[in-house]
VEXSELO-845380 format. One record per residue: residue in three letters; x, z, y of N, C-alpha, C in turn. Coordinates in steps of 0.001 Angstrom, whole numbers. Example, Ala and Ser with C-alpha at 12.3 -4.5 7.8 and 13.67 -1.06 7.14 Angstrom:
<rs>
     r      n.px      n.pz      n.py     ca.px     ca.pz     ca.py      c.px      c.pz      c.py
   Ala     13190      7800     -5690     12300      7800     -4500     13200      7800     -3300
   Ser     12850      7080     -2250     13670      7140     -1060     12900      7870        30
</rs>
This chain:
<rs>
     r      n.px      n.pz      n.py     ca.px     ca.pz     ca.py      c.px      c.pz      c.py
   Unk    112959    129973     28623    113698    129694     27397    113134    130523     26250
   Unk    113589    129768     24907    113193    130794     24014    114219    131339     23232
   Unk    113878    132683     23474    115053    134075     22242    114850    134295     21328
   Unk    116031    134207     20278    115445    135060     18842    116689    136236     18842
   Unk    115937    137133     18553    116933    138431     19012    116716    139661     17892
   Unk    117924    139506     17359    118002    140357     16294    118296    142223     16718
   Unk    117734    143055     15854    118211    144512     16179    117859    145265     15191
   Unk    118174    146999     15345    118172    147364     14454    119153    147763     13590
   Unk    119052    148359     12248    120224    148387     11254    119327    147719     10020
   Unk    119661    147432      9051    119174    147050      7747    119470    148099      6637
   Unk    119040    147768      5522    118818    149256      4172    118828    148551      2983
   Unk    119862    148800      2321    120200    148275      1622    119822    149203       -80
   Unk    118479    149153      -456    117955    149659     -1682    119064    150483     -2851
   Unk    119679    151614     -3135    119868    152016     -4449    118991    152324     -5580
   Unk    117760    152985     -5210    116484    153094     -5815    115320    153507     -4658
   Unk    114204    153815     -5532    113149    153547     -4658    113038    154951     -3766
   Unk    114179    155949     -3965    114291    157122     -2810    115841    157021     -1815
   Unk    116656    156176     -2383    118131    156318     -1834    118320    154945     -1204
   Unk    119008    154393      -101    119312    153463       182    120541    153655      1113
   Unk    121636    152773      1095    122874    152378      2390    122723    151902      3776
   Unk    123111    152349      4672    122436    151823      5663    123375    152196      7043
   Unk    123062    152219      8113    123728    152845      9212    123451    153761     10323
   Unk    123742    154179     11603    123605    154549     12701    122839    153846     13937
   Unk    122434    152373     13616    121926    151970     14350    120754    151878     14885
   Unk    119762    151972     16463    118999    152746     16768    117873    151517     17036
   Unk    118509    150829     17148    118212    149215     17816    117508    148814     18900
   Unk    117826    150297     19971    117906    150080     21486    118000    149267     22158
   Unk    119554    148760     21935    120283    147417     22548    119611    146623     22225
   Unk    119397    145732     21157    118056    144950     20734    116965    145060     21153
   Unk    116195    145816     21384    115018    145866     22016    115289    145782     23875
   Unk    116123    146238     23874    116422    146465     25502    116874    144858     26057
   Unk    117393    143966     25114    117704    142357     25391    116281    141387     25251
   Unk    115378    142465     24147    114259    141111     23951    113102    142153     25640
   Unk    113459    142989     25773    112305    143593     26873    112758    142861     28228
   Unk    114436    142910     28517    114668    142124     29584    114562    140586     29800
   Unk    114322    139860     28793    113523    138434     28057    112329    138164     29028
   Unk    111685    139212     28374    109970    138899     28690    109722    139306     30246
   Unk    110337    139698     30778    110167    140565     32030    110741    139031     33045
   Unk    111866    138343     32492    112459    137485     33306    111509    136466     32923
   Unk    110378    136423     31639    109370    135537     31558    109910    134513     30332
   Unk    110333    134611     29967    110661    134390     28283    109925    133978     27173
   Unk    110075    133623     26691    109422    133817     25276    110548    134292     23826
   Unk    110564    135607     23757    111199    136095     22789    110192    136766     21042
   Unk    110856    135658     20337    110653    136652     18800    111930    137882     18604
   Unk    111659    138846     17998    112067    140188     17549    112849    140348     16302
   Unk    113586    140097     15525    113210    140183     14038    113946    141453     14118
   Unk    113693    142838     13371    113880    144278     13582    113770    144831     11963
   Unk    115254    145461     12179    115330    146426     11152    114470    147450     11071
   Unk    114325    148430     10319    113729    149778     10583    114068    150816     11345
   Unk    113429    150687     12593    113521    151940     13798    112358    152417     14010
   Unk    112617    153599     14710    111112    154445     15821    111184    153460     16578
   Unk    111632    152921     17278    110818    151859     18333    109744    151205     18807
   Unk    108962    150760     19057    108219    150042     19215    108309    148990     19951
   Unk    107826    147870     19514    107800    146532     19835    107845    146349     21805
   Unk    108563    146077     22394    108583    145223     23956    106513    144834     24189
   Unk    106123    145243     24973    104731    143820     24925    105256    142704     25228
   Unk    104502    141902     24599    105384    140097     24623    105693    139759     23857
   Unk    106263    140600     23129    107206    139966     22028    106584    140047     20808
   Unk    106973    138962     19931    106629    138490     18537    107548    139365     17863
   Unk    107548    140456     16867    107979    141220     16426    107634    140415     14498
   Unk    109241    140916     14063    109472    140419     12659    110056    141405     12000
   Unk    109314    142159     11529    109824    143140     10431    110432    142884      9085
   Unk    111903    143786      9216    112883    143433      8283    113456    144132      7731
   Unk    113425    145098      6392    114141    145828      5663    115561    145451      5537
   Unk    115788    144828      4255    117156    144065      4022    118235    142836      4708
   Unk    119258    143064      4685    120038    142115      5165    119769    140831      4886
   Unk    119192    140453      3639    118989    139539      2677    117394    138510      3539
   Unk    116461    139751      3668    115438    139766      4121    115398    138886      5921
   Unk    116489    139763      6609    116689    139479      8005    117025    137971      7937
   Unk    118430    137607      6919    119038    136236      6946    117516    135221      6858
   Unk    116685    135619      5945    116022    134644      5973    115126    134116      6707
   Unk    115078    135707      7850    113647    135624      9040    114613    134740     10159
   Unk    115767    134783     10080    116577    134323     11140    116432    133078     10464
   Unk    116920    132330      9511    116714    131284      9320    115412    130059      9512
   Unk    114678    131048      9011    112975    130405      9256    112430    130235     10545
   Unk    113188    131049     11877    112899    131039     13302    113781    130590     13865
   Unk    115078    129901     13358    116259    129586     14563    115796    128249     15342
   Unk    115052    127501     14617    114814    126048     14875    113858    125917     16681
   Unk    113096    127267     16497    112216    127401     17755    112827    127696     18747
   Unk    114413    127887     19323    115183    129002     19512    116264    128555     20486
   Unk    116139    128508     21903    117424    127854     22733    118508    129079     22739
   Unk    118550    130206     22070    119694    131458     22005    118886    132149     21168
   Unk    120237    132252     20261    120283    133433     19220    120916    134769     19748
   Unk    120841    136060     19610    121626    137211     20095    121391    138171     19213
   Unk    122234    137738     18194    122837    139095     16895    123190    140372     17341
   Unk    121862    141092     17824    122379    142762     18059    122009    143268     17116
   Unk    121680    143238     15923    121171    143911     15050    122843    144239     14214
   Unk    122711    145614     13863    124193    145951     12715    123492    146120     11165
   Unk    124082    144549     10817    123422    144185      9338    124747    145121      8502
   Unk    123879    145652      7350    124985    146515      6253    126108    145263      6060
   Unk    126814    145850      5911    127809    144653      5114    128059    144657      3558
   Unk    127535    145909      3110    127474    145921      1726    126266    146123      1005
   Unk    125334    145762      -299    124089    146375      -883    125096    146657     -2236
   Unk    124082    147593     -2692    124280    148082     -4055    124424    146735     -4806
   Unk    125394    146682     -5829    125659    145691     -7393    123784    145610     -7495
   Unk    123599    146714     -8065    122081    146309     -8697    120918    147452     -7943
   Unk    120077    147091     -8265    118554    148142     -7930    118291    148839     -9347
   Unk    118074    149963     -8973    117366    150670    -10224    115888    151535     -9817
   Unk    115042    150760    -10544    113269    150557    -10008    112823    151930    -10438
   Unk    113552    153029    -11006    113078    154328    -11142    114385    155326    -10219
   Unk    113564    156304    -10175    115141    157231     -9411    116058    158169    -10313
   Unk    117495    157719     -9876    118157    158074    -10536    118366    159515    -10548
   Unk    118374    160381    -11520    118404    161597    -11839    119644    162248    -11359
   Unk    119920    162808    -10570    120969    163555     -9880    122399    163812    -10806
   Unk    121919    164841    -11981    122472    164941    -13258    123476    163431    -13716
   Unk    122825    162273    -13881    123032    161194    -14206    123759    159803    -13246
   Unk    123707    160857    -11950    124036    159884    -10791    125826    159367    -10834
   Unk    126135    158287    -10974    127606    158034    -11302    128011    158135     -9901
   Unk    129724    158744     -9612    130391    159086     -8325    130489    158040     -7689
   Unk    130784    156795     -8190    131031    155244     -7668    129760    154447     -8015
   Unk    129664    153880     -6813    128573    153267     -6539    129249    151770     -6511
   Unk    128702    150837     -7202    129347    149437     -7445    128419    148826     -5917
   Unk    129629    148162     -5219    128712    147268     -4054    129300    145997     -4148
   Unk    128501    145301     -3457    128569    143511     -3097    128166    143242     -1870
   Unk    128982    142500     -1521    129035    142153       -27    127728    141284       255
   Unk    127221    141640      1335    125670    141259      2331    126275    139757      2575
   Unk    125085    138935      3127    125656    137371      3758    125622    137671      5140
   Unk    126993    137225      5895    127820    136840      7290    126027    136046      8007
   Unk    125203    136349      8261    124210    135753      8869    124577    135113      9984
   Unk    125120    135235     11123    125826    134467     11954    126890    133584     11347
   Unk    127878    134095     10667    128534    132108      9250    127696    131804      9393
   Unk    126174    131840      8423    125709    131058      7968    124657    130185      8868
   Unk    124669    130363      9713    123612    129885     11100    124738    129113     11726
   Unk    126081    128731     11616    126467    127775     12135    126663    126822     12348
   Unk    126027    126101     10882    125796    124900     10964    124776    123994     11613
   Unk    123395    125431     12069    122251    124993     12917    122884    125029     14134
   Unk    123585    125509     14832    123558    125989     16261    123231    125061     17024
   Unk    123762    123691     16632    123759    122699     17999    123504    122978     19192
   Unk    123014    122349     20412    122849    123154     21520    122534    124597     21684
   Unk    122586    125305     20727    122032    126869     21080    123028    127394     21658
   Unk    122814    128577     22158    123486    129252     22843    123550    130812     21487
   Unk    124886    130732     21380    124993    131942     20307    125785    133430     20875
   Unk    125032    134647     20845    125833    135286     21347    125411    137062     19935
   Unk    127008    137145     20313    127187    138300     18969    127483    139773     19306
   Unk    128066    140825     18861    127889    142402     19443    129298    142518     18314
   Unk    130078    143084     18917    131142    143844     18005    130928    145624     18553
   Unk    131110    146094     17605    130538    147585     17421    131832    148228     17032
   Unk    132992    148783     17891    134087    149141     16973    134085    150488     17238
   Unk    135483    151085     16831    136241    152244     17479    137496    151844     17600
   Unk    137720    152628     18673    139554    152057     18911    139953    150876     19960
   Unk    139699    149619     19245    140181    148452     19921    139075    147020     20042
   Unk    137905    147626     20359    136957    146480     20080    137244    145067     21088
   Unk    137899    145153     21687    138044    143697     22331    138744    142490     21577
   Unk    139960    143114     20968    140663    142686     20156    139868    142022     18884
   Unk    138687    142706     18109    137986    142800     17259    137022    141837     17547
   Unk    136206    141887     19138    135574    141011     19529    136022    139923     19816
   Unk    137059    139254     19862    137584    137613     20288    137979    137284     18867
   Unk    138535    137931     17908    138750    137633     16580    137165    136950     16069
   Unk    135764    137649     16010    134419    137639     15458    133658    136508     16348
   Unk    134723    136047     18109    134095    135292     18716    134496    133356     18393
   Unk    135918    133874     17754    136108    132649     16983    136152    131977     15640
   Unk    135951    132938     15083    135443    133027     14068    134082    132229     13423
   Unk    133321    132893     14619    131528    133023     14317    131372    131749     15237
   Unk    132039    130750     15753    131915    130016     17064    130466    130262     18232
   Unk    131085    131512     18684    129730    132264     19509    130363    131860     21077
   Unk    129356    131989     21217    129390    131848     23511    129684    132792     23961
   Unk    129411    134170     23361    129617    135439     24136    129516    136787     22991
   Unk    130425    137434     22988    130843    138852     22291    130110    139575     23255
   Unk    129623    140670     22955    129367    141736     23935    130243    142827     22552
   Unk    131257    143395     23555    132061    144650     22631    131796    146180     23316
   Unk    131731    146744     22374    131502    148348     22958    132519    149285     22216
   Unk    132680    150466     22663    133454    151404     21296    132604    152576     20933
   Unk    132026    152264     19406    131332    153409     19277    131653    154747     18981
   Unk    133014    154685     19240    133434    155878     19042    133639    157470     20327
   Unk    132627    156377     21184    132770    157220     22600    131116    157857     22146
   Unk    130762    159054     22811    129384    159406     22458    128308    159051     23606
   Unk    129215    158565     24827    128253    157358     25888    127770    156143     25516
   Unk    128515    155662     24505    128351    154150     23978    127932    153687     22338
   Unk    127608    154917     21890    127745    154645     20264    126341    154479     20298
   Unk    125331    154392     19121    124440    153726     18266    123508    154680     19349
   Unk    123352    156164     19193    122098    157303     19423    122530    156880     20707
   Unk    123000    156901     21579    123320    156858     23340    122292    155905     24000
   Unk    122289    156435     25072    121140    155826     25973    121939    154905     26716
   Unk    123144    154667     26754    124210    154063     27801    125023    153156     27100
   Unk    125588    152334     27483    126499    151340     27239    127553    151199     28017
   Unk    128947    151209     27394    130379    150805     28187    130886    149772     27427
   Unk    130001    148426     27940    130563    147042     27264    131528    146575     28196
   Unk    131966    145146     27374    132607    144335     27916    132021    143073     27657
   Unk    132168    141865     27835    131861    140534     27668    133131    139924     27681
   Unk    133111    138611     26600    134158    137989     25838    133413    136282     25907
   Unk    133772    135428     26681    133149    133935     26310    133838    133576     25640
   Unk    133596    131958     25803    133945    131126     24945    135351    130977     25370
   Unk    135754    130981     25992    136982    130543     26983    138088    131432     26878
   Unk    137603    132899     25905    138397    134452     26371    138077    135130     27618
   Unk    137662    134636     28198    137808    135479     29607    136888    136853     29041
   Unk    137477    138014     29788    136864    139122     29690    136135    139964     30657
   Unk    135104    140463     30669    134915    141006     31850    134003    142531     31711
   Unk    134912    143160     32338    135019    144378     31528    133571    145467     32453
   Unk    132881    145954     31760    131440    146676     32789    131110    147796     33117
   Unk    130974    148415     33651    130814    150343     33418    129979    150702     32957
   Unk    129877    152113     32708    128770    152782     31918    127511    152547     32805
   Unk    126810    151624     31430    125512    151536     32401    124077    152026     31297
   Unk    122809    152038     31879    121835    152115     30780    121401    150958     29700
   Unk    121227    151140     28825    121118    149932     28023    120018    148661     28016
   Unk    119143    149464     28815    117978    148558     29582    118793    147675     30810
   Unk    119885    148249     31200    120100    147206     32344    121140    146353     31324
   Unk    122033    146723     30604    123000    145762     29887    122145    144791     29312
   Unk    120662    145174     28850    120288    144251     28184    119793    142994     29170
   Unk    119694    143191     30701    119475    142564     31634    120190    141253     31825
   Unk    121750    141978     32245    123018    141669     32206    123070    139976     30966
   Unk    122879    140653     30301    123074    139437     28751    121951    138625     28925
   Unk    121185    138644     29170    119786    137598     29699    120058    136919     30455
   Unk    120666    137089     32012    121347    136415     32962    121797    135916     32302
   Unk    123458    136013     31847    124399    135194     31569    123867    134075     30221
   Unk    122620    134522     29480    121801    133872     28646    121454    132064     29346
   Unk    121061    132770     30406    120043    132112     31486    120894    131329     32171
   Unk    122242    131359     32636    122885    130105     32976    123704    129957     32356
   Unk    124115    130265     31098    125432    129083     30206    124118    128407     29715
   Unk    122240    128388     29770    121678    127524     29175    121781    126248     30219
   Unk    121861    126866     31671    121390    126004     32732    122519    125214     32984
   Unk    123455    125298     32986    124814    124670     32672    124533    123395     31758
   Unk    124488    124201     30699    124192    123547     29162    123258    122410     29505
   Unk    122661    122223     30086    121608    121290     30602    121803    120532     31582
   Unk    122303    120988     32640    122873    120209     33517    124185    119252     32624
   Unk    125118    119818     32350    126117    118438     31309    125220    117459     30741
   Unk    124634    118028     29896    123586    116677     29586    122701    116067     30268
   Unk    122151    116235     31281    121705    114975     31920    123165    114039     32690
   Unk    123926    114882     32934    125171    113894     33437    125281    113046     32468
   Unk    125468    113075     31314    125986    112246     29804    125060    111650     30085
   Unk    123697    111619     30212    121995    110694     29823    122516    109732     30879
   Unk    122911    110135     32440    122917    109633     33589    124252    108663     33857
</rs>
């Protein structure tokens, strides 16, 4: 099958020394497109700015801005039997850019922002047969958070974590997810390494496609 697999965080420009941005390491992302290629895959990358380095195999798409990502996702969904939004896009950029740096002295306390584009909204009108699967990143109550974003976003599968544990947050080598389908069902996972979670989500990648395929030849038949 083929993956397009988002990761990373995105950076959202104030001037050409300051930018908004997050905690994200884009581990999990890389750890979903490495378990891809290993099961024999063909995965593209599209990647915020991390130390990482690229999976071998993989078609790697370098992506500063949120703005930037929406459009690499757009331009590659068409090649694409599953999308998997692990990347944590800003949700806000600065009102405006200012192409010199702002002088400290001169720096105003409030920073005017505008909301980033919902890149998963806006990919829903492509999905058709794809298989869509999304990441809720909370603290507190992410399951709750994740079935809200799973119907919302009309996705196949939430993967929820709480980053507010220091086993499971952005810098951690480990993951304490859960999984959320289409259906609600939940199924809750232990602390595992993020190379194997990213395993985990490939499987279940790998037969809601085979499923997905089997219904339709019944319909053809």
């Amino acid at each position: 099958m083929k993956l397009l697999v988002t990761a990373g965080p995105t950076r959202e420009p104030i001037d050409p020394a300051r930018f908004i941005s997050n905690r994200s390491t884009g581990k999990m992302g890389y750890a979903v497109a490495a378990a891809a290629v290993k099961n024999g895959h063909s995965v593209t990358l599209i990647s915020g700015p991390v130390s990482l380095g690229p999976p071998a195999g993989v078609r790697c798409v370098n992506v500063i801005t949120a703005t930037e990502m929406l459009h690499a996702v757009g331009k590659n969904i068409r090649r694409c039997d599953a999308l998997v939004m692990s990347a944590a896009v800003s949700d806000f950029r600065p009102a405006s850019y200012h192409s010199r740096k702002i002088k400290k002295k001169s720096f105003k306390l409030l920073l005017p922002l505008k909301r980033n584009p919902d890149i998963l909204m806006r990919m829903i009108p492509r999905k058709e047969g794809r298989v869509f699967v999304g990441f809720a990143a909370e603290t507190g109550a992410p399951e709750r958070e994740a079935l809200r974003k799973l119907r919302r976003k009309n996705l196949d599968l939430v993967v929820a974590n709480d980053i507010g544990r220091k086993d499971s947050g952005f810098e951690a080598e480990t993951n304490r997810a859960c999984f959320i389908d289409a259906c609600g069902k939940v199924k809750k996972l232990p602390l595992m390494s993020k190379a194997r979670l990213g395993g985990l989500i490939v499987r279940w990648i790998e037969r809601a496609l085979a499923a997905r395929r089997r219904k339709h030849k019944e319909k053809i038949k």
